[in-house]
C-alpha positions in Angstrom: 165.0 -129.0 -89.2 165.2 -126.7 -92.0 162.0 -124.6 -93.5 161.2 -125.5 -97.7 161.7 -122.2 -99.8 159.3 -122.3 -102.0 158.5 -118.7 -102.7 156.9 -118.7 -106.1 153.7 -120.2 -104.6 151.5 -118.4 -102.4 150.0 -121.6 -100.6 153.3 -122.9 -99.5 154.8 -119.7 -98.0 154.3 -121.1 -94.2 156.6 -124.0 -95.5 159.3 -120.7 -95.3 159.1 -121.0 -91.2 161.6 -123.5 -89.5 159.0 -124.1 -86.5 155.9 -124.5 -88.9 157.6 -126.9 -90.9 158.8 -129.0 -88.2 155.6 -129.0 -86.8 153.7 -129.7 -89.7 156.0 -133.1 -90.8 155.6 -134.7 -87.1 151.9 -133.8 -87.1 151.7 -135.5 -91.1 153.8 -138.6 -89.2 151.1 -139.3 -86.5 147.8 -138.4 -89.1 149.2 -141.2 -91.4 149.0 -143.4 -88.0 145.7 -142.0 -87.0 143.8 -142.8 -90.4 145.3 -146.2 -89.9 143.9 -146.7 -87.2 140.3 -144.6 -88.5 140.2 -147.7 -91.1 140.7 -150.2 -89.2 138.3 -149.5 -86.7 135.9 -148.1 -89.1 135.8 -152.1 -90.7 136.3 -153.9 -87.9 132.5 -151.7 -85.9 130.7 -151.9 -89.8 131.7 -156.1 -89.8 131.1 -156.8 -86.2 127.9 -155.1 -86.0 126.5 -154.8 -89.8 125.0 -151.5 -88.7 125.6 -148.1 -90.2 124.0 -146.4 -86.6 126.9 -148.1 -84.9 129.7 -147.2 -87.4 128.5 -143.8 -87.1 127.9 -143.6 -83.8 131.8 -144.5 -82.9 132.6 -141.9 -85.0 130.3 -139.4 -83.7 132.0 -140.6 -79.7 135.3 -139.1 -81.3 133.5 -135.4 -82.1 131.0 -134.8 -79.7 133.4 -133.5 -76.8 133.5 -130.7 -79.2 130.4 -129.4 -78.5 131.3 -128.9 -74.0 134.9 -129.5 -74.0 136.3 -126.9 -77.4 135.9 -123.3 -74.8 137.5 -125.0 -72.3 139.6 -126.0 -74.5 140.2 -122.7 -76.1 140.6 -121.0 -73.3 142.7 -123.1 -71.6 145.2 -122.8 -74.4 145.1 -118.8 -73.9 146.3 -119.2 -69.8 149.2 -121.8 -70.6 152.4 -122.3 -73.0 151.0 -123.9 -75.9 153.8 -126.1 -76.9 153.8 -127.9 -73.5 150.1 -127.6 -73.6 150.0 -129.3 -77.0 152.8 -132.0 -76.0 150.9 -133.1 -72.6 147.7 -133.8 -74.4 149.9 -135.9 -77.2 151.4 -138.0 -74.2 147.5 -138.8 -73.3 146.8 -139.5 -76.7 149.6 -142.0 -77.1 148.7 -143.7 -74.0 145.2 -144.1 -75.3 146.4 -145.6 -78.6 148.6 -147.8 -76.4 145.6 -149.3 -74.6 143.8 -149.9 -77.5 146.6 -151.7 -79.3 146.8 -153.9 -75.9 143.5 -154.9 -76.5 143.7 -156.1 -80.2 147.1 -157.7 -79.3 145.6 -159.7 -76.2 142.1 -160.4 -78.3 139.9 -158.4 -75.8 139.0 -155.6 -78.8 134.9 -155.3 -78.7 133.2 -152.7 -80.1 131.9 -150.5 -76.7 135.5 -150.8 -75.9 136.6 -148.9 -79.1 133.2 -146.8 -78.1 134.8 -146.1 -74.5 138.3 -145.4 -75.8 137.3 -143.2 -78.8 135.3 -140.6 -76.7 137.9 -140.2 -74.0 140.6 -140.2 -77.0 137.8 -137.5 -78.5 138.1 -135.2 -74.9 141.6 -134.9 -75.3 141.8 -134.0 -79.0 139.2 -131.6 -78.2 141.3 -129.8 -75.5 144.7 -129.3 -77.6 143.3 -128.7 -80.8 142.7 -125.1 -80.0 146.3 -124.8 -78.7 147.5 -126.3 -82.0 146.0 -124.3 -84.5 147.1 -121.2 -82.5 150.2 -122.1 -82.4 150.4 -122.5 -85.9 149.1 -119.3 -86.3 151.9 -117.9 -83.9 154.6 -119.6 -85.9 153.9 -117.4 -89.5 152.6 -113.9 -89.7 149.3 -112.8 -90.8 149.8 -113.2 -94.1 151.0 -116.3 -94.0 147.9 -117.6 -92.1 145.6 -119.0 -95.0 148.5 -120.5 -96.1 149.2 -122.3 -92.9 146.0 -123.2 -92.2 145.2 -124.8 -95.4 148.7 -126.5 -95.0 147.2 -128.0 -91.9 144.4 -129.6 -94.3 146.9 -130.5 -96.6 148.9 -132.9 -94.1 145.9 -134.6 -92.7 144.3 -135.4 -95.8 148.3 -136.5 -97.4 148.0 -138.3 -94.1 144.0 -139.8 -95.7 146.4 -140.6 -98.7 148.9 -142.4 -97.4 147.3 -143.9 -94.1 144.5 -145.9 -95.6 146.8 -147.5 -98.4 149.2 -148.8 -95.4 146.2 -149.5 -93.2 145.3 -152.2 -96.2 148.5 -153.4 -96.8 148.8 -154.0 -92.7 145.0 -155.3 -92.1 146.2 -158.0 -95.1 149.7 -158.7 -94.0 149.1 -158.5 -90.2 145.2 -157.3 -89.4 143.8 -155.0 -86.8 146.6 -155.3 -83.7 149.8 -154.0 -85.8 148.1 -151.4 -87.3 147.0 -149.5 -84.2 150.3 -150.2 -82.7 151.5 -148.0 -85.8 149.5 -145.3 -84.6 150.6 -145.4 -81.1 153.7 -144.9 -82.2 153.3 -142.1 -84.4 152.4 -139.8 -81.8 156.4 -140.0 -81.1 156.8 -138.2 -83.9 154.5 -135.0 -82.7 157.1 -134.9 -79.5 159.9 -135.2 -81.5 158.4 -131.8 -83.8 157.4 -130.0 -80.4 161.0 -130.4 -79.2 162.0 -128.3 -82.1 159.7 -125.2 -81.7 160.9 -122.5 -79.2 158.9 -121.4 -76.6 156.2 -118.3 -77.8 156.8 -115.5 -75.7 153.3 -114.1 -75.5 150.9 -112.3 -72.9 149.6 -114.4 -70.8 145.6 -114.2 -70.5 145.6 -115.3 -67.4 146.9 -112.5 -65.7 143.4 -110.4 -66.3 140.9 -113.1 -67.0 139.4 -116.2 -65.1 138.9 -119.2 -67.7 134.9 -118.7 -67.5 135.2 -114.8 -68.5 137.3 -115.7 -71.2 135.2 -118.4 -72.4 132.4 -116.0 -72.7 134.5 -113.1 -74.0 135.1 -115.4 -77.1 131.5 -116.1 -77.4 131.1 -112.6 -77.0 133.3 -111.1 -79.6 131.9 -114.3 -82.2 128.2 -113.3 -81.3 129.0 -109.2 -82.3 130.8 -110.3 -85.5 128.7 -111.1 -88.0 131.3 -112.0 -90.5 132.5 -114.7 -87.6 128.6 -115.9 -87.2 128.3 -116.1 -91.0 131.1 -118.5 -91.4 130.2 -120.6 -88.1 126.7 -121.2 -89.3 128.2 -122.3 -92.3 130.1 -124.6 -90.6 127.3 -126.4 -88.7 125.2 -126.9 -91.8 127.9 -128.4 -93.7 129.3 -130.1 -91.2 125.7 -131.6 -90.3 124.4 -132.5 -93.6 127.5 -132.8 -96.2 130.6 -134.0 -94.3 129.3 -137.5 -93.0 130.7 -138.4 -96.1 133.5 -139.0 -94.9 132.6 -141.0 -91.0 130.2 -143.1 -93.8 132.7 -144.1 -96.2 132.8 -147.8 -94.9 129.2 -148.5 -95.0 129.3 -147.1 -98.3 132.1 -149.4 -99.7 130.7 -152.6 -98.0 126.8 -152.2 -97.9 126.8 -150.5 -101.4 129.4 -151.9 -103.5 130.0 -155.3 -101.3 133.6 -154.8 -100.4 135.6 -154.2 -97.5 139.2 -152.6 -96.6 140.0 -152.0 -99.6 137.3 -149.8 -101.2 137.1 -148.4 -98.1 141.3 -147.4 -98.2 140.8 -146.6 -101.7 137.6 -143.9 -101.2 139.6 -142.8 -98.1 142.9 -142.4 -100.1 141.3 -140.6 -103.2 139.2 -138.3 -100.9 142.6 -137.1 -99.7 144.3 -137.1 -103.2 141.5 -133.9 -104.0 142.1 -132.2 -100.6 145.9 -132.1 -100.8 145.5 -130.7 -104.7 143.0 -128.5 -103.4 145.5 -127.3 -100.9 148.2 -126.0 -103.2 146.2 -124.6 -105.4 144.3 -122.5 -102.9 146.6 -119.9 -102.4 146.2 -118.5 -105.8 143.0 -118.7 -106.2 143.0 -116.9 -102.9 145.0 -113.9 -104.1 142.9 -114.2 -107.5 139.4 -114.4 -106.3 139.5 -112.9 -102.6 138.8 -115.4 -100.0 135.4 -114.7 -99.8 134.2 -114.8 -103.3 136.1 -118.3 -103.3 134.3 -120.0 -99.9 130.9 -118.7 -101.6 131.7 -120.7 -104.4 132.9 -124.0 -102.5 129.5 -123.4 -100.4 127.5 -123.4 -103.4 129.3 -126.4 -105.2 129.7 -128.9 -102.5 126.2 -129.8 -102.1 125.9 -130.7 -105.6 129.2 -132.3 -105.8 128.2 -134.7 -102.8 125.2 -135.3 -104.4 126.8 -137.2 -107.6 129.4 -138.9 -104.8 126.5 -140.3 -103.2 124.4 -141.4 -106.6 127.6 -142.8 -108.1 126.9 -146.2 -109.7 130.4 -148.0 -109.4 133.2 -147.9 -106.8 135.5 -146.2 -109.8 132.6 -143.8 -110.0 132.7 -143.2 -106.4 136.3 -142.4 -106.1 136.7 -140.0 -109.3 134.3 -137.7 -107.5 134.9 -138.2 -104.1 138.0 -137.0 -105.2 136.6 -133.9 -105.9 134.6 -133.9 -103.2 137.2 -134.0 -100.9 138.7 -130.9 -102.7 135.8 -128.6 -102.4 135.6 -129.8 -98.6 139.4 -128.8 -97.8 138.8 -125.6 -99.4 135.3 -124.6 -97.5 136.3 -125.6 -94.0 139.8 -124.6 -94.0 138.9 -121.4 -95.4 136.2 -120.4 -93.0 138.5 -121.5 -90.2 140.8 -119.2 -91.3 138.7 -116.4 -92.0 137.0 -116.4 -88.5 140.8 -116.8 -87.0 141.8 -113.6 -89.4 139.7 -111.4 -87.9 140.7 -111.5 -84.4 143.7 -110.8 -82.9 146.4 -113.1 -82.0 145.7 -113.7 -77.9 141.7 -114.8 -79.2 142.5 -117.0 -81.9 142.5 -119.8 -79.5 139.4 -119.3 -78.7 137.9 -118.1 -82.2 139.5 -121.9 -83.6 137.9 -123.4 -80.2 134.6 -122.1 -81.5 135.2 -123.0 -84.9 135.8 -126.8 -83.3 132.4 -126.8 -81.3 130.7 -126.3 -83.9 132.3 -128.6 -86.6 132.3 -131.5 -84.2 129.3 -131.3 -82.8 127.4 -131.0 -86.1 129.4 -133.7 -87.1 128.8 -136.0 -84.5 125.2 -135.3 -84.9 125.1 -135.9 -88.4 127.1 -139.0 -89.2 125.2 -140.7 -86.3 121.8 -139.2 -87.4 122.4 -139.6 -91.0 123.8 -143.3 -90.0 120.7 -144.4 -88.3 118.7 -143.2 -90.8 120.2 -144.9 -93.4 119.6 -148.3 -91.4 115.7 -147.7 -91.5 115.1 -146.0 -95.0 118.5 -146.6 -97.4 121.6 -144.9 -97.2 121.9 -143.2 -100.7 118.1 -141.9 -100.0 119.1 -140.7 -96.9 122.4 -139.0 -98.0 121.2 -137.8 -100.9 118.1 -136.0 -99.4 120.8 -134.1 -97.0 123.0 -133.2 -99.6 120.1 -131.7 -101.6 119.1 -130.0 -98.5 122.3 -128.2 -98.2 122.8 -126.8 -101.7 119.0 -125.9 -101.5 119.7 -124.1 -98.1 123.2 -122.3 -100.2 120.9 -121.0 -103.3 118.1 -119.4 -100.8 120.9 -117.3 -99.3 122.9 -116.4 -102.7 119.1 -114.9 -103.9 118.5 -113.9 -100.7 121.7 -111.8 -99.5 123.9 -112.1 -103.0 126.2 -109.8 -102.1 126.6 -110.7 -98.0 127.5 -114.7 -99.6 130.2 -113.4 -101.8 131.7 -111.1 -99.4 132.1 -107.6 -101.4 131.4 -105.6 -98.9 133.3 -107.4 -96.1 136.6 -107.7 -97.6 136.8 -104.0 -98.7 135.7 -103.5 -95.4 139.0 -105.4 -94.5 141.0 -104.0 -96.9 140.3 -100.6 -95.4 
């Protein structure tokens, strides 16, 4: 397969690498699948039950391996070959999504099933996705990485685009069972993509390290960074209070505005149109602002931004700014993920992205199901709104607190040195 040249604009320049382009179309092929099937289990938990605790509380089964299972994963993916690494755990995957679609086709779908299946699905996502970020970051050079990272974004929220608008068409036309058998058989398309990558000739970490000593060599060298710490806690605060936005996204569309697949496709879909704008335009505001002085201001907007998502009085409302919202998310956690990965070297970033994935899922999973069951018991735009709030309030303490630490001065000239 043969790399885009698109040299004109900085945020497509990993496009320029045969293997990261390959990669990055079969990984777009199975995300389209996977938010097919995100939808349709998302309305089928939120109808069965009428619960907003149980919708997010599937969810949150699909993060919170993060929080034990991302070292091990990490680390893991620093011993072995991270191609074969990567295509084993997408065989598992595919056989989960085959099981699933067994059960919807033979009418024995129930909700602790999709409970059961979506936290062991969860455990093996959480094991290769250290192994596939670094290998994206082994198939461009360093300064190429932002750009491949926020490429990354860019395909799975094209995939919240297009996925959710096929997941309605298919839930009309066909309902639950043939969309997840579209997602089982997009995972074909990640061992197709794999196929095409040559092998990465690297050291191997396990020729001076057991797994445990690496696992707490990356906690190690994340605890004595504090540029690495910054951005994590940043993570975990966002990730707990702002992005169950996007788990609650079905409650919102049917217990708010009283419809079902559809709004739900449509804030999915829009939520992705901002991210994937987002993503080609942050390149050069990269090389304009500095990536620092950019994630400051996407920490400091995106509590305010989720606020209005969360107020919004109409479904059209709702998906003008989730829009947005969904921009100004792409560009804060894709950034910080590629910050903390740019300041180690290449045989950590496993680890460092394993880190990264801890704490973004298990923040996640905490928050969606906490914010969830909250919103059963005192209203879900209270509840939401109040967290949102929270956050921003939490990003204007530190900005008067530590102005110059937030925007980063001092720590990119420190780079740049």
């Amino acid at each position: 397969m043969r790399a885009l040249r698109l040299p004109r604009l900085s945020s497509l320049r990993a496009f320029e690498h045969p293997g990261y382009f390959a990669v990055w179309v079969g990984a777009l092929v199975s995300t389209i699948g996977t938010w097919m099937e995100t939808v349709a289990m998302g309305v089928y938990v939120t109808e069965a039950t009428g619960r907003a605790e149980w919708t997010g509380g599937i969810v949150a089964l699909t993060f919170l391996p993060a929080v034990v299972l991302s070292p091990v994963g990490g680390a893991l993916a620093d011993r072995f070959d991270r191609r074969a690494y990567v295509a084993l755990g997408t065989v598992v995957q595919l056989v989960l999504a085959g099981v699933l679609t067994l059960l919807a086709f033979t009418h024995r779908l129930s909700v602790p099933v999709v409970g059961v299946i979506s936290f062991v699905h969860g455990c093996a996502s959480t094991l290769i996705n250290p192994a596939f970020s670094a290998m994206l970051a082994e198939l461009v050079p360093p300064r190429d990485l932002h750009s491949a990272m926020s490429l990354n974004s860019a395909q799975f929220n094209l995939g919240r685009i297009i996925g959710p608008a096929l997941a309605a068409l298919v839930l009309s036309v066909g309902g639950t069972s043939w969309a997840l058998l579209v997602n089982t058989l997009s995972f074909v398309a990640v061992l197709v993509a794999l196929s095409q990558v040559k092998t990465l000739t690297r050291t191997a970490a396990r020729a001076t390290q057991g797994l445990w000593k690496q696992i707490a060599h990356g906690f190690s060298v994340a605890r004595g960074d504090s540029e690495i710490s910054l951005m994590l806690w940043g993570t975990l605060l966002s990730a707990g209070l702002v992005a169950p936005f996007i788990g609650l996204v079905p409650v919102f569309a049917i217990r708010v505005f009283g419809q079902g697949a559809a709004a739900t496709s449509l804030l999915v879909t829009c939520q992705g149109v901002g991210a994937v704008t987002a993503a080609l335009l942050v390149g050069t505001l990269v090389d304009t602002l500095g990536q620092r002085r950019l994630l400051g201001l996407a920490a400091t907007s995106i509590g305010g931004v989720a606020t209005l998502y969360w107020l919004s009085p109409t479904l059209q409302v709702a998906a003008a700014v989730i829009c947005v919202l969904g921009a100004n998310y792409m560009m804060l956690m894709s950034g910080m993920h590629a910050y903390c990965q740019s300041r180690v070297p290449r045989e950590l970033q496993a680890r460092m992205s394993s880190l990264f994935s801890m704490v973004l899922g298990g923040a996640y999973a905490a928050g969606v199901w906490g914010l969830g069951a909250l919103a059963d018991r005192l209203g879900l735009r209270f509840v939401t709104v109040s967290a949102s709030v929270l956050f921003l309030a939490l990003v204007l303490t530190l900005r008067l607190l530590r102005p110059r630490r937030f925007d980063g001065a001092s720590a990119e000239a420190r780079v740049r040195g």
